[in-house]
C-alpha positions as CSV (number, residue, x, y, z in Angstrom):
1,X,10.1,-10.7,-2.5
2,X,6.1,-9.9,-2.3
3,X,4.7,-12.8,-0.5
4,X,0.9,-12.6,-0.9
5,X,-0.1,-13.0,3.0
6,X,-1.9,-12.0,5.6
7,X,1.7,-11.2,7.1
8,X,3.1,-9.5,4.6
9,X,0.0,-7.1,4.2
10,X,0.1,-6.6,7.8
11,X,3.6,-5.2,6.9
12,X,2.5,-3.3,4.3
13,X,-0.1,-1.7,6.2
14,X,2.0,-1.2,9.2
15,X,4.5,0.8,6.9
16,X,1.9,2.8,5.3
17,X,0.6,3.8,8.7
18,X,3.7,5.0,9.6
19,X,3.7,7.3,6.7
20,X,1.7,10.4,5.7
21,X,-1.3,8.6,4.2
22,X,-3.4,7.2,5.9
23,X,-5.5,3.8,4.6
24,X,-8.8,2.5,4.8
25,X,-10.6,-0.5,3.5
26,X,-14.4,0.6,2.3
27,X,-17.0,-1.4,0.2
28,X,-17.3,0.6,-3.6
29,X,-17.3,-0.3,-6.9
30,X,-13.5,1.4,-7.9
31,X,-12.7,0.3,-11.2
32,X,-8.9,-0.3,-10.3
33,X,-9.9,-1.6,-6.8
34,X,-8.8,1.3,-5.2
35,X,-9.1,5.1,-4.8
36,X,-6.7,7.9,-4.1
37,X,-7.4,11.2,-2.5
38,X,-3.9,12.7,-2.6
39,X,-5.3,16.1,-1.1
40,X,-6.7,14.5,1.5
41,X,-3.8,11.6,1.8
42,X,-5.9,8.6,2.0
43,X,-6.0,5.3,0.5
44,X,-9.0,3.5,0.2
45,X,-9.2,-0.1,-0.7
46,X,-12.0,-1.9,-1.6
47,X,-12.6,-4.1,1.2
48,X,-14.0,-7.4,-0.4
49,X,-10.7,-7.8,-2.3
50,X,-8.7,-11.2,-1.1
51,X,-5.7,-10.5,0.6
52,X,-3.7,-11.2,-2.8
53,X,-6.1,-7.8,-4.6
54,X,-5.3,-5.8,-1.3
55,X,-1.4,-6.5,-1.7
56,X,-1.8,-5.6,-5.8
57,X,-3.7,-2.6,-5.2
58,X,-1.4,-1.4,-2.3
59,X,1.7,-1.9,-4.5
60,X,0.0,0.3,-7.4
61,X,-0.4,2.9,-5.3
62,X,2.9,3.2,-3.9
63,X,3.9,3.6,-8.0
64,X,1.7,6.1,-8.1
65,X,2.4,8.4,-4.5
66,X,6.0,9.1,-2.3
67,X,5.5,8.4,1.1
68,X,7.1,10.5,3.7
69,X,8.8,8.0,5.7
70,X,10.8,10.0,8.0
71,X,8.8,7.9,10.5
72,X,9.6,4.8,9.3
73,X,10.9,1.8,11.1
74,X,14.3,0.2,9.7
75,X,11.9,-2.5,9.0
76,X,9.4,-0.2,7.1
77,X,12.3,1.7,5.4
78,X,13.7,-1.3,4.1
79,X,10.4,-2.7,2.8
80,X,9.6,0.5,1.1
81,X,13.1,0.3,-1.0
82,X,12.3,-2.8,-1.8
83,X,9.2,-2.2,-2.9
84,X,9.7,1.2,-4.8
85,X,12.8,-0.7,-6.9
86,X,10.6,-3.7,-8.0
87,X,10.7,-3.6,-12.0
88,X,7.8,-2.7,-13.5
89,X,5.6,-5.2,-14.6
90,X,7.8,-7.4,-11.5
Protein backbone atom coordinates (compact mmCIF):
# COMPACT_ATOMS: atom_id res chain seq x y z
CA UNK A 1 0.00 0.00 0.00
CA UNK A 2 2.74 2.85 1.08
CA UNK A 3 4.96 3.13 -1.90
CA UNK A 4 7.99 5.28 -0.72
CA UNK A 5 7.96 7.93 -3.79
CA UNK A 6 8.12 11.10 -4.77
CA UNK A 7 4.49 10.40 -6.00
CA UNK A 8 3.10 9.00 -3.35
CA UNK A 9 4.33 11.89 -0.99
CA UNK A 10 2.96 14.25 -3.34
CA UNK A 11 -0.26 12.47 -2.51
CA UNK A 12 0.22 12.55 0.87
CA UNK A 13 0.94 16.10 0.93
CA UNK A 14 -1.80 16.95 -1.33
CA UNK A 15 -4.27 15.27 1.13
CA UNK A 16 -2.87 16.89 4.11
CA UNK A 17 -3.33 20.23 2.48
CA UNK A 18 -6.65 19.61 1.96
CA UNK A 19 -7.15 19.14 5.60
CA UNK A 20 -7.05 21.38 8.69
CA UNK A 21 -3.26 21.29 9.18
CA UNK A 22 -1.22 22.76 7.40
CA UNK A 23 2.62 21.28 6.70
CA UNK A 24 5.92 22.56 6.31
CA UNK A 25 9.27 21.21 5.70
CA UNK A 26 12.10 23.25 8.02
CA UNK A 27 15.76 22.46 8.84
CA UNK A 28 15.89 21.45 12.98
CA UNK A 29 17.26 18.87 14.91
CA UNK A 30 13.57 17.05 15.99
CA UNK A 31 14.44 14.01 17.68
CA UNK A 32 11.52 12.01 15.91
CA UNK A 33 12.05 13.97 12.63
CA UNK A 34 9.14 15.89 13.09
CA UNK A 35 7.24 18.40 15.15
CA UNK A 36 3.60 18.97 15.99
CA UNK A 37 1.97 22.13 17.02
CA UNK A 38 -1.63 20.87 17.41
CA UNK A 39 -2.81 24.50 18.64
CA UNK A 40 -1.46 25.98 15.91
CA UNK A 41 -2.22 22.90 13.32
CA UNK A 42 1.00 22.61 11.69
CA UNK A 43 3.30 19.93 10.85
CA UNK A 44 6.69 20.47 10.37
CA UNK A 45 9.10 18.01 8.88
CA UNK A 46 12.55 18.19 8.99
CA UNK A 47 13.52 19.01 5.54
CA UNK A 48 16.84 17.03 4.92
CA UNK A 49 14.94 13.76 5.53
CA UNK A 50 14.84 11.43 2.09
CA UNK A 51 11.65 11.11 0.61
CA UNK A 52 11.37 7.54 2.45
CA UNK A 53 11.89 9.71 6.31
CA UNK A 54 9.29 12.34 4.98
CA UNK A 55 6.67 9.45 4.16
CA UNK A 56 7.60 7.73 7.84
CA UNK A 57 7.27 10.81 9.66
CA UNK A 58 4.02 11.89 7.82
CA UNK A 59 2.44 8.49 8.55
CA UNK A 60 3.37 8.94 12.43
CA UNK A 61 1.70 11.83 12.60
CA UNK A 62 -1.47 10.97 11.06
CA UNK A 63 -1.40 8.14 14.22
CA UNK A 64 -1.08 10.72 16.34
CA UNK A 65 -3.75 13.77 14.92
CA UNK A 66 -7.59 13.41 13.10
CA UNK A 67 -7.74 15.29 10.09
CA UNK A 68 -10.76 17.12 9.22
CA UNK A 69 -11.32 15.99 5.82
CA UNK A 70 -14.61 17.29 4.96
CA UNK A 71 -12.56 18.78 2.12
CA UNK A 72 -11.16 15.90 0.92
CA UNK A 73 -11.01 14.65 -2.56
CA UNK A 74 -12.53 10.94 -3.15
CA UNK A 75 -8.88 10.41 -3.84
CA UNK A 76 -7.68 12.01 -0.54
CA UNK A 77 -10.58 10.33 1.45
CA UNK A 78 -9.75 7.08 0.24
CA UNK A 79 -5.98 7.38 0.94
CA UNK A 80 -6.62 8.65 4.40
CA UNK A 81 -8.79 5.26 5.21
CA UNK A 82 -6.19 3.45 4.00
CA UNK A 83 -3.86 4.99 5.77
CA UNK A 84 -5.58 5.36 9.25
CA UNK A 85 -6.47 1.26 9.11
CA UNK A 86 -2.75 0.30 8.41
CA UNK A 87 -1.85 -2.11 11.48
CA UNK A 88 0.40 -0.89 13.77
CA UNK A 89 3.76 -1.65 13.37
CA UNK A 90 2.40 -2.26 9.26
Amino acid sequence: MIKYTTQFLTKFEDMIAESDYMLRYEKGNFKSGYCLLRDQKIMIVNKFYTVEGKINALLEIIKNVTLDGTRFTEKSQKLYHDLTQQPQGA
